[in-house]
C-alpha positions in Angstrom: 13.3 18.7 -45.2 14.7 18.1 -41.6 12.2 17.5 -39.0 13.1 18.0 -35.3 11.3 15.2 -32.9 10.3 16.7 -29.5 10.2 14.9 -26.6 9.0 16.1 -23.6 8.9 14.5 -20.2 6.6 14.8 -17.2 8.3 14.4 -13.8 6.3 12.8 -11.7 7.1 13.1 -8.0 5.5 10.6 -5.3 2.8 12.7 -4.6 1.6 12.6 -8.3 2.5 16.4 -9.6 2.7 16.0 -13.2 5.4 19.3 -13.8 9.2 19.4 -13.4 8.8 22.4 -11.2 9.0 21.8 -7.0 6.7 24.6 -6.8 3.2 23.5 -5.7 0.0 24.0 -7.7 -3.2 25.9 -6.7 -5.2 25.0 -4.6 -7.2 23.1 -6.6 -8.0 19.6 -4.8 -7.0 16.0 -4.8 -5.7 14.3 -8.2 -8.5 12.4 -9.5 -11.0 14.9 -8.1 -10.9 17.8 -11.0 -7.5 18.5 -10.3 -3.6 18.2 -10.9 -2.3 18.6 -7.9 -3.0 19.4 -3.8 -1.9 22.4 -2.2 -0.3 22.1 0.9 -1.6 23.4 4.8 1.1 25.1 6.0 4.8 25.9 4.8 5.2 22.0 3.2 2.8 19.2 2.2 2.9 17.1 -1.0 5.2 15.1 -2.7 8.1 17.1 -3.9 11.7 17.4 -2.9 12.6 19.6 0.2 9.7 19.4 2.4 10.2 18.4 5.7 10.2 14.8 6.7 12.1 14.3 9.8 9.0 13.9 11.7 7.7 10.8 9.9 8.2 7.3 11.7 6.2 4.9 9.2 3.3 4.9 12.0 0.7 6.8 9.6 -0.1 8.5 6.3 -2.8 10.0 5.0 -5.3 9.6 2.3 -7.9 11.3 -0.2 -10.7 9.4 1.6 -11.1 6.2 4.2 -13.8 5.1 2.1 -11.4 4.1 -1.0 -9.2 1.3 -0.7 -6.1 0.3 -2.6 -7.8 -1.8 -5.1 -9.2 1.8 -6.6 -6.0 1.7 -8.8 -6.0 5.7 -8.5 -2.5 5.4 -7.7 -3.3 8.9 -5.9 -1.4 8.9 -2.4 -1.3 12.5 -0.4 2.0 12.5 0.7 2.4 13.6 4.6 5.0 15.9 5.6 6.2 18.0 9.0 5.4 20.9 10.2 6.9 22.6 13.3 8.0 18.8 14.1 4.0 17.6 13.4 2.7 15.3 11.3 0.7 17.1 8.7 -1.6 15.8 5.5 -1.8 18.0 3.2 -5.2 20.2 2.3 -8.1 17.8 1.3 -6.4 14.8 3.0 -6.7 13.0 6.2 -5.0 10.9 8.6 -5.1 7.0 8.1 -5.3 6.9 11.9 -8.2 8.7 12.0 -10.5 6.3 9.7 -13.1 4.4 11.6 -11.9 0.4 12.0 -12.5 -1.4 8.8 -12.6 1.4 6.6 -11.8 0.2 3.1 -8.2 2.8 3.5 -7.1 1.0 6.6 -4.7 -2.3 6.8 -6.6 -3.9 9.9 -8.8 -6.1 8.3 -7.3 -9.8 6.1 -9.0 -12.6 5.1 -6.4 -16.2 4.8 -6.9 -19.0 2.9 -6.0 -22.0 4.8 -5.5 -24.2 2.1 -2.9 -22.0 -0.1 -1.8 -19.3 2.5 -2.9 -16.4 0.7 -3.9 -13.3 2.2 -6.1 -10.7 0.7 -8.6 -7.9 1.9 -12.5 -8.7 2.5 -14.2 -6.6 -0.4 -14.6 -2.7 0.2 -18.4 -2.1 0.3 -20.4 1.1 -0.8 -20.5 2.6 2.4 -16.7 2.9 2.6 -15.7 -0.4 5.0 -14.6 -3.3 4.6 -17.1 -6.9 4.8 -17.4 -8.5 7.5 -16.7 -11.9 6.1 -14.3 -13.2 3.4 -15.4 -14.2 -0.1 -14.8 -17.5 0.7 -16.9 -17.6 4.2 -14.2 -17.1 6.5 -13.4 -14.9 9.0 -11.7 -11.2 9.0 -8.3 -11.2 10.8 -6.4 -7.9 11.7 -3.2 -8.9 10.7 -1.9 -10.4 7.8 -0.8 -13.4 8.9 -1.6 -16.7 6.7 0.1 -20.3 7.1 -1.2 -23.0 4.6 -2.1 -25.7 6.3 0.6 -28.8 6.3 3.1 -26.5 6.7 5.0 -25.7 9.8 7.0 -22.8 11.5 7.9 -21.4 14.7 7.9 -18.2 14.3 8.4 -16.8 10.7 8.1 -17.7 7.5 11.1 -17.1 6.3 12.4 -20.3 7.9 11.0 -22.1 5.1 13.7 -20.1 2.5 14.8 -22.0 0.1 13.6 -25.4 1.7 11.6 -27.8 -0.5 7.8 -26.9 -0.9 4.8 -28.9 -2.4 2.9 -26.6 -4.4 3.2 -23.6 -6.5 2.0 -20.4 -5.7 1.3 -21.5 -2.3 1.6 -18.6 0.1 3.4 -18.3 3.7 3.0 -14.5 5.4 4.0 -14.8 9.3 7.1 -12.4 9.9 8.1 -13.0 5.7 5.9 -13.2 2.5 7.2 -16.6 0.9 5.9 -18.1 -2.2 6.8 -21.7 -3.5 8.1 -21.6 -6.9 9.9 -23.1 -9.6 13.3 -23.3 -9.3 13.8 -25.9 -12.4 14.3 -29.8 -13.1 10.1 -29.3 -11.7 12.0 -28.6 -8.3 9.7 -26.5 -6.1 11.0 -24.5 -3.5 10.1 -21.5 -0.7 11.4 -18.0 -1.9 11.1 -15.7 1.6 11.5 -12.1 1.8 11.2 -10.4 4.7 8.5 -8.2 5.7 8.8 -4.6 7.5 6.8 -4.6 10.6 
């Protein structure tokens, strides 16, 4: 007896449809939220292919809420798209712009470690924002820029690339994200790249 094995495959686009069709779903809310899909305000929205982008500079997105960070590991991310030349989210999303400072969805708040160079976020609280302090004590900073101390650099990073460093996994983010690492014989050494303002 012959048997046939069937594999099927989900395409998944960026904005997290689950079906090979470009045709939007219901109406039926945010993924994660009892539902596959989003539908869309207006004559495009989500994450499929032909929607209008031309509109969309990198200066915002949108999200489900502004009281979930990153560190949910939803991997849910409403996709924005144009409308009449206007940024639109689609329905049941909202404009990263428009969360309150510190919100745990926005990118203004850091903490840095001095000692290694490592940035990461202050912990997203139950009311949806972001600490006030670092787990370590520290202060917030809006930006994420973090130089270890002992090293030095003008006005990037990525100066350091490829020059000798002192100890692994230590961090540099000004301009670059560089990391010391191993480059073998126990040679340690920056690895730089650049960041997208």
């Amino acid at each position: 007896m012959r048997r046939s094995l069937f594999l099927w495959v989900a395409i998944v686009s960026p904005g997290g449809y689950g079906c090979s069709s470009q045709v939007s779903p219901a109406n039926v809310g945010p993924p994660g939220m009892g539902g596959a899909g989003v539908a869309v305000e207006g004559a495009g929205g989500g994450g499929g292919v032909g929607f209008d982008r031309s509109c969309l500079d990198g200066s915002d997105w949108c999200v489900w809420s502004c009281a979930v960070g990153a560190e949910s590991g939803t991997g849910d991310s409403p996709y924005p798209y144009c409308e009449e030349g206007k940024f639109r989210c689609p329905t049941g999303a909202e404009k990263l712009s428009s969360c309150p400072a510190r919100s745990c969805a926005r990118f203004d708040a850091y903490c840095c470690d001095s000692s290694t160079g490592k940035i990461a976020r202050p912990v997203c609280q139950a009311d949806g924002l972001r600490d006030t302090l670092c787990p370590d004590g520290s202060d917030v900073t809006p930006s994420a820029r973090c130089v270890p101390a002992g090293v030095s650099v003008v006005s990037s990073c990525g100066e350091l690339d490829g020059k000798r460093c002192e100890t692994l996994l230590e961090e540099c983010n000004l301009g670059a994200a560089c990391r010391c690492v191993s480059v073998g014989d126990g040679a340690l050494a920056w690895l730089c790249e650049s960041v997208i303002p």
